[in-house]
C-alpha positions in Angstrom: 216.6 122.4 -67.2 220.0 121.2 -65.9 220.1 117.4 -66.1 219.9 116.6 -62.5 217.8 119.3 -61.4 214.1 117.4 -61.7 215.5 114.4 -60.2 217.1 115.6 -57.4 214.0 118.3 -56.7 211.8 115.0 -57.1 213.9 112.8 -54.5 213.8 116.0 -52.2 209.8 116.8 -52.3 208.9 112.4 -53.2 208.0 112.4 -49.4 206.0 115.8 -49.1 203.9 115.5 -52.2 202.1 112.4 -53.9 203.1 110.8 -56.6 201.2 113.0 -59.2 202.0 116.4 -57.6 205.8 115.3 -57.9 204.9 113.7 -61.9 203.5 117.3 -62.3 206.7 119.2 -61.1 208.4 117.0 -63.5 205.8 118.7 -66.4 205.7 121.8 -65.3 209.2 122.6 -64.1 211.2 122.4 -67.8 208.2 124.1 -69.1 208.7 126.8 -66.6 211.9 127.4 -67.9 210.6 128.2 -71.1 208.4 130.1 -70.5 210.2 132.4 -67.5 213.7 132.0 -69.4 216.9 132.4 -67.1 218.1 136.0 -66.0 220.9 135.3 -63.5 220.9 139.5 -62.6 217.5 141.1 -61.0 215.4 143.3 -63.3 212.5 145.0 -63.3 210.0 143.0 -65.4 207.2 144.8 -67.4 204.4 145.5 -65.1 208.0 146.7 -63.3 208.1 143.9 -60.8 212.0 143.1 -59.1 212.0 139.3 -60.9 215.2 137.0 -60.9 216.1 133.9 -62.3 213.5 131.9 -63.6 210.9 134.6 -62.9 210.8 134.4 -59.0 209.7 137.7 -57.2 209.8 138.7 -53.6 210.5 140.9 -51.3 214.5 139.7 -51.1 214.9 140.3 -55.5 217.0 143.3 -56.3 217.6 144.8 -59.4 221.2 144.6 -60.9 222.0 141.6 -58.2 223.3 138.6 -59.9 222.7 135.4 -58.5 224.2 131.5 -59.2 222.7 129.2 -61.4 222.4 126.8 -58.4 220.6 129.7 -56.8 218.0 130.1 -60.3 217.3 126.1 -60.0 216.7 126.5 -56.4 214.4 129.1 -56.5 212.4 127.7 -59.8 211.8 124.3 -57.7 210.7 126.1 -54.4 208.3 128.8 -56.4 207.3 125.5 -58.3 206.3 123.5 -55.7 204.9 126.4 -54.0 202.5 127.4 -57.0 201.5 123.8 -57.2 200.4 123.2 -53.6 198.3 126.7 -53.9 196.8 125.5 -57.1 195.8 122.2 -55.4 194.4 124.2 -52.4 191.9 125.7 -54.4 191.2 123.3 -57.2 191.0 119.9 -55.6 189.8 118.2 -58.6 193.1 118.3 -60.6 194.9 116.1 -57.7 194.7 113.4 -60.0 194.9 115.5 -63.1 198.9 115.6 -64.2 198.6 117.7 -67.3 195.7 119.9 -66.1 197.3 120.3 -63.1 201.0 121.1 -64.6 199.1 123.8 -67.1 197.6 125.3 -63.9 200.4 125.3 -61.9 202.6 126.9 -65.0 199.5 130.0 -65.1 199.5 130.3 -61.5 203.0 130.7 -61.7 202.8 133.9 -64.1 199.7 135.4 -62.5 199.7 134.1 -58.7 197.1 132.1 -56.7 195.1 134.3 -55.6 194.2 135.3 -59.0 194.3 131.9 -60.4 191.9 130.6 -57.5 189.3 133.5 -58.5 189.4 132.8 -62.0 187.4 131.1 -64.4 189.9 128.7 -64.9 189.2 127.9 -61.0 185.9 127.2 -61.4 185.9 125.3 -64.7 188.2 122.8 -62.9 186.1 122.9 -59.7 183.4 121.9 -62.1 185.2 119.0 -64.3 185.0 121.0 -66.9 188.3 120.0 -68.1 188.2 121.7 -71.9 186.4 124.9 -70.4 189.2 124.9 -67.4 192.0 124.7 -70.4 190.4 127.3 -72.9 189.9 129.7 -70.0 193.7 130.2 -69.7 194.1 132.2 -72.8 191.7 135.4 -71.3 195.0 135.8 -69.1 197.2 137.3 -72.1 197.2 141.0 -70.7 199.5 143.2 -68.4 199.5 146.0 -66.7 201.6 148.5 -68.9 201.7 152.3 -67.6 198.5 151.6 -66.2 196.8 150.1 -68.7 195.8 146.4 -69.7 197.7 145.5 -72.9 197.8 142.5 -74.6 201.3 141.0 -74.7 202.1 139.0 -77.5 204.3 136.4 -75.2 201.7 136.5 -72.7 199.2 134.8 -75.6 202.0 132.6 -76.8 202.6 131.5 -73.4 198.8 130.4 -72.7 198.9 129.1 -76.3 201.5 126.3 -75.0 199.5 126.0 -71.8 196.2 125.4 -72.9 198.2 123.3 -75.0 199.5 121.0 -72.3 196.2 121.6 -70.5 194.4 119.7 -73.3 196.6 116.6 -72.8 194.9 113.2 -72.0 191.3 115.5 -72.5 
């Protein structure tokens, strides 16, 4: 992550979020970098999805567009903080939760709330099942490949490293 890029996103959101949510973007975010890397020009990702930057998809990504770091940073802290509130919404239990929390944000991020908030995951938080909540992530290591569900080797990496952050403080 750029070096003033959590501080400044943490200034901007420190009034918005509490102290833990804003803790959590400071987790998640450089993690998210990671695992999304940086791709400054649109692509179609492998389930064939217009992504930019830092992973970010909507209806405004098109392929072969190239957009500004300052752009990528922006878009990773919005998406971030969006992810996190929608994770919260559905999983109360990890409000005070910093590592859980940042792990499930980070998952949500790659397979979207709704899907996170009807998985297992989901309910193993809802349940304070910490441990169960964290091992649950790793059944998420498949895409949608010409139709079929394939496992994808950086798919099970990725859960690897976020069941591995999930597990912090367990």
């Amino acid at each position: 992550m750029a070096a003033n890029t959590t501080p400044a996103f943490a200034r901007a959101i420190a009034g918005a979020l509490s102290a833990v949510a804003v803790a959590t973007l400071a987790i998640a975010t450089p993690a998210l970098e990671q695992d999304e890397g940086k791709a400054n020009v649109g692509y179609l990702d492998i389930a064939k999805i217009p992504t930019e930057c830092f992973g970010h998809t909507g209806p405004e990504v098109r392929v072969g567009v190239r957009r500004s770091d300052a752009y990528c940073h922006a878009k990773l802290a919005g998406d971030a903080e969006t992810h996190l509130r929608g994770v919260l919404a559905c999983t109360p239990t990890l409000a005070d939760r910093r590592y859980q929390l940042a792990a499930a944000t980070r998952t949500a991020f790659n397979i979207g709330v709704a899907a996170f908030c009807k998985s297992t995951i989901a309910r193993k938080f809802n349940a304070r099942d910490w441990r169960g909540g964290c091992d649950a992530m790793l059944a998420w290591n498949k895409a949608r490949v010409n139709g079929r569900l394939v496992v994808v080797a950086g798919l099970a990496k990725r859960r690897e490293r976020e069941r591995a952050m999930c597990l912090t403080g367990i």
